[in-house]
C-alpha positions in Angstrom: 89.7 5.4 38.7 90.1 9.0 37.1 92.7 11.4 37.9 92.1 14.7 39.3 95.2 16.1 38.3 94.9 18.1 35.3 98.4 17.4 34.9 97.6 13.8 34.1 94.1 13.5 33.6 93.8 16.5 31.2 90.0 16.6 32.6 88.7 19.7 31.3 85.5 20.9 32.1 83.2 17.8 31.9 83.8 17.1 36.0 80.6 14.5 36.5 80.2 13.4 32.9 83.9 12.1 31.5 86.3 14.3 29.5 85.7 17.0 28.1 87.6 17.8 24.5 86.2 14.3 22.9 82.3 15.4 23.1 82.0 17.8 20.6 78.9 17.6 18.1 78.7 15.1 15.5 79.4 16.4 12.1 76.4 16.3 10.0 75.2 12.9 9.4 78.3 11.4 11.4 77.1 9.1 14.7 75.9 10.1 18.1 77.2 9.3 21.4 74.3 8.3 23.8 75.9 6.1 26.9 75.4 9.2 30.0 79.2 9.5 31.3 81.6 7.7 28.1 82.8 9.9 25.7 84.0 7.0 24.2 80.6 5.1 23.6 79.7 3.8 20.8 76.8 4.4 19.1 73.4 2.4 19.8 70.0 2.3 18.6 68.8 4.7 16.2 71.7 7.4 16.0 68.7 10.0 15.1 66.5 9.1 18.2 69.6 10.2 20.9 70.8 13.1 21.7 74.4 14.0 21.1 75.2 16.2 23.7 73.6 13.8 27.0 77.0 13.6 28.4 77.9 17.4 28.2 76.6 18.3 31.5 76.2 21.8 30.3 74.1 21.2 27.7 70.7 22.7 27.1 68.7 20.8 24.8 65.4 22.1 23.4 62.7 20.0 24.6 60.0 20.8 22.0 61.9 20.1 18.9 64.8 17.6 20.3 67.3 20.2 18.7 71.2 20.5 19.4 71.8 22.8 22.5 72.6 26.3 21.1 74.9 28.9 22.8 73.4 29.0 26.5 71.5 32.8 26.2 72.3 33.3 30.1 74.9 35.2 31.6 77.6 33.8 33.9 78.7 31.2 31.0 82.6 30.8 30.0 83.7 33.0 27.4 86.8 33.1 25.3 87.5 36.5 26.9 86.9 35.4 30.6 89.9 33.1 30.0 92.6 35.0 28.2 91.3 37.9 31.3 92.2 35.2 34.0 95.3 33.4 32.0 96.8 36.9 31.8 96.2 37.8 35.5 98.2 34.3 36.5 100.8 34.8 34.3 101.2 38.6 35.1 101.5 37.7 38.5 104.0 34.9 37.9 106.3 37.5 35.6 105.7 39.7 38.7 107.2 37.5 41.0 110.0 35.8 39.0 111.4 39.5 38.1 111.2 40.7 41.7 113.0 37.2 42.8 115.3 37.9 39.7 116.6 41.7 41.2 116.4 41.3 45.1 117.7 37.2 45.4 121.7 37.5 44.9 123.2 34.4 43.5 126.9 35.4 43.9 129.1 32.9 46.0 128.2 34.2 49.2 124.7 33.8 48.9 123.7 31.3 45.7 122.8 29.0 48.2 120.4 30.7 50.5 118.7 31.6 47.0 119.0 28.4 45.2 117.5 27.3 49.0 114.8 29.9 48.7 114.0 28.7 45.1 114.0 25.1 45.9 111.2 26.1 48.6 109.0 28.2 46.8 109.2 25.2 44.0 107.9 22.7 46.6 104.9 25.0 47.8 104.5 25.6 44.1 103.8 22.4 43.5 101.6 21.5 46.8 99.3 24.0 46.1 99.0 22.6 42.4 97.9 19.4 43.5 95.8 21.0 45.7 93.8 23.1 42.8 94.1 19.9 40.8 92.3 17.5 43.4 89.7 20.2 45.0 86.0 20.2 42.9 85.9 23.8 42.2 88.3 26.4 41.4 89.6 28.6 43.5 91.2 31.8 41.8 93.0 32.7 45.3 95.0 29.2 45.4 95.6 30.0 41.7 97.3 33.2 41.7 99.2 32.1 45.2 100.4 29.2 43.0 101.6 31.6 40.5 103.4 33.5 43.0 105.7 30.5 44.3 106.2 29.6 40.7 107.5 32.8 39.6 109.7 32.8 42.8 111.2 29.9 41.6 111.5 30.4 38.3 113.0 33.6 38.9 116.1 32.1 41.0 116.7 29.1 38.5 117.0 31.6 35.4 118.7 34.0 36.9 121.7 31.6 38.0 121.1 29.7 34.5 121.8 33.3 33.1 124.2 34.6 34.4 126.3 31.3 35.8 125.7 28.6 32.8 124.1 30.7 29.2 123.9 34.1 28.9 120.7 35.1 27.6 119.4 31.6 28.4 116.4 33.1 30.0 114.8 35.4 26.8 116.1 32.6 24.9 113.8 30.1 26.8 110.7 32.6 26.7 110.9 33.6 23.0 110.9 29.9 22.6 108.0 28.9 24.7 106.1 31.8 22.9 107.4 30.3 19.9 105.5 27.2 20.6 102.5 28.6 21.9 102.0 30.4 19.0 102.6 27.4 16.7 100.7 25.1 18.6 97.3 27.6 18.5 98.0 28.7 14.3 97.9 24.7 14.0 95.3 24.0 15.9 93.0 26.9 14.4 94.1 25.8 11.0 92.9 22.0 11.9 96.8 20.8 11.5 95.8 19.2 14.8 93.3 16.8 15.3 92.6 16.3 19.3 90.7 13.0 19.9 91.4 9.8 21.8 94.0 8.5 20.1 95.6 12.1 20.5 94.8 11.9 24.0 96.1 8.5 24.8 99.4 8.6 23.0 100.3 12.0 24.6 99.3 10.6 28.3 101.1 7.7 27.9 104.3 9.7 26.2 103.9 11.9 29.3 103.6 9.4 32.4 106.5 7.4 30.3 108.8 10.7 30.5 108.0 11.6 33.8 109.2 7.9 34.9 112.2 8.4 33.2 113.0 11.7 35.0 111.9 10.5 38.2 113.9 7.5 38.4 117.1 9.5 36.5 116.4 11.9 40.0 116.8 9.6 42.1 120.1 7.9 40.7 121.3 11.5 40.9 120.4 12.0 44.7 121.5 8.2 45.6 124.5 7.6 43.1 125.8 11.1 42.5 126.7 12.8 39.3 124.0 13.3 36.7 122.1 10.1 37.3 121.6 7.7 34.6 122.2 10.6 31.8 118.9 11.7 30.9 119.1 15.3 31.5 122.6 15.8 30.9 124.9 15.6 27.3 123.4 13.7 24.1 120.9 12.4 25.6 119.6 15.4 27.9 119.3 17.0 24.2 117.2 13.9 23.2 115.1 14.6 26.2 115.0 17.9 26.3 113.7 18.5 22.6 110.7 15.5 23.9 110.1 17.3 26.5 108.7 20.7 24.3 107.5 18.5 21.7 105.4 17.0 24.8 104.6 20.8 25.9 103.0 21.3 22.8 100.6 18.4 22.5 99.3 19.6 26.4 99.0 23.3 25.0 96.7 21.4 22.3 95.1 19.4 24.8 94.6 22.7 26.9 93.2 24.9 23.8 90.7 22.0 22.9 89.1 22.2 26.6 88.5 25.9 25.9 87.2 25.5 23.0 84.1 23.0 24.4 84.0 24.7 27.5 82.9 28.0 25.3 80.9 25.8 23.1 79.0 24.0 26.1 78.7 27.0 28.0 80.7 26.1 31.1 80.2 28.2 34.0 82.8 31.4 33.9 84.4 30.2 37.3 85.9 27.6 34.7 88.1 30.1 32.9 90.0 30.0 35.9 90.9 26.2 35.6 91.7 27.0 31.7 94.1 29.5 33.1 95.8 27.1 36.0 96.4 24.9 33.1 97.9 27.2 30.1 100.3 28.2 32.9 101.2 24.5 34.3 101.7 24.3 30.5 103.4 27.1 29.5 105.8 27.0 33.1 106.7 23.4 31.4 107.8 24.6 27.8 109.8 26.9 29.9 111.9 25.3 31.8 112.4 22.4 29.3 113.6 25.0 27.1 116.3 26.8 30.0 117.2 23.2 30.2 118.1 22.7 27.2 119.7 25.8 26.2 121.8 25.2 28.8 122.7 21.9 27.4 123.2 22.9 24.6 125.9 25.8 26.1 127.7 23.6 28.7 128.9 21.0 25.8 130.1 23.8 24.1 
């Protein structure tokens, strides 16, 4: 059964007709896919006879001469800028919030725990309305940017109290770095330094589900047992963690900038650039905090 979580699943924009990221066009004389629906397929019959692109459902193949679909002429198609347009207007809107939570939410002992409350809240809705986005058919750009709202509520209150309770400066320290890592990750993957295919795909799922396992049942030592839990987010080994955690940030932002990529190349529809955006920021609000995390880490052992 697939995932609808884009969390997990990494589904891109191939909804009805598997994964999109591992259905790009053969190279020139390589193989093609045929099977409708497996990216994974492997080749049958006479590779010149098939067309490549039957399991991109936004492919337009030219009937006459059974050529490759070329860039869809019509309007209304995913483009580059539709993306960064709608990536920028989530994350603007999650800066937004997490500065206004930063200035009016007062974390000083009278009140840190009404805000770390507050945070804590706007974390949970945060994270309902993801799932929500991640398991509905379609996107919706409202549920998007309300998502991004909660976020930056939350993040707002955890940096703040990071900043100015455990590391000071933790906060630009943790967003240079995620920039850092953004910026890396794309140069590499431009360059071809990265390769995204299934391999890439099934290491960095299984890393992931592995990780979150980990932290869930560390969690729930914490809540049950006290203290820091089994150790995984605290001392040596919270550096350990912490450090996979980014390094796991950075394979999703490749994951995330190869669905663009054949989402532009398919021509998805541009209500699609708003899924690519909902995912940069899942992505990017990861990096994040596992760098606040580990900064302060890295400070509290001092």
């Amino acid at each position: 059964m697939r995932s609808r979580n884009p969390v997990f699943s990494r589904r891109g924009f191939s909804r009805d007709n598997g994964y999109a990221g591992f259905n790009t066009a053969p190279q020139a004389g390589g193989p093609a896919v045929a099977t409708q629906g497996n990216p994974y397929a492997q080749p049958t019959g006479d590779q010149y006879a098939q067309n490549p692109y039957a399991q991109n459902p936004y492919a337009q193949q030219d009937q006459q001469y059974g050529a490759p679909p070329q860039a869809p002429a019509t309007t209304g198609r995913m483009t580059i800028d539709d993306v960064v347009l709608r990536t920028a207007s989530t994350l603007g809107v999650l800066i937004l919030t997490a500065a206004l939570s930063w200035a009016l939410l007062p974390i000083d002992d009278a009140n840190i725990g009404r805000t770390y409350g507050i945070g804590i809240g706007a974390a949970l809705i945060g994270m309902v309305l993801a799932f929500v986005q991640a398991f509905k058919r379609k996107a919706s750009p409202a549920l998007i940017l309300t998502y991004a709202a909660f976020e930056g509520v939350f993040l707002g209150v955890v940096s703040n109290i990071v900043d100015n309770r455990i590391a000071d400066g933790a906060a630009m320290q943790a967003v240079i770095g995620t920039m850092a890592v953004f910026a890396g990750v794309l140069i590499a993957y431009k360059a071809g330094w990265i390769r995204v295919n299934r391999r890439f795909y099934g290491f960095v799922m299984a890393a992931a589900l592995g990780f979150i396992l980990l932290m869930v049942v560390n969690l729930l030592f914490a809540v049950f047992g006290g203290g820091d839990g089994l150790g995984f987010r605290s001392g040596p080994l919270g550096i350990v963690f912490g450090v996979v955690g980014i390094i796991l940030g950075a394979c999703f932002l490749a994951l995330d900038f190869k669905q663009v990529e054949d989402g532009v190349a398919y021509g998805a529809p541009r209500e699609e650039a708003w899924l690519a955006a909902f995912g940069l920021t899942l992505t990017l609000v990861w990096i994040y905090l596992e760098f606040l995390r580990l900064i302060s880490i890295l400070n509290s052992s001092d």
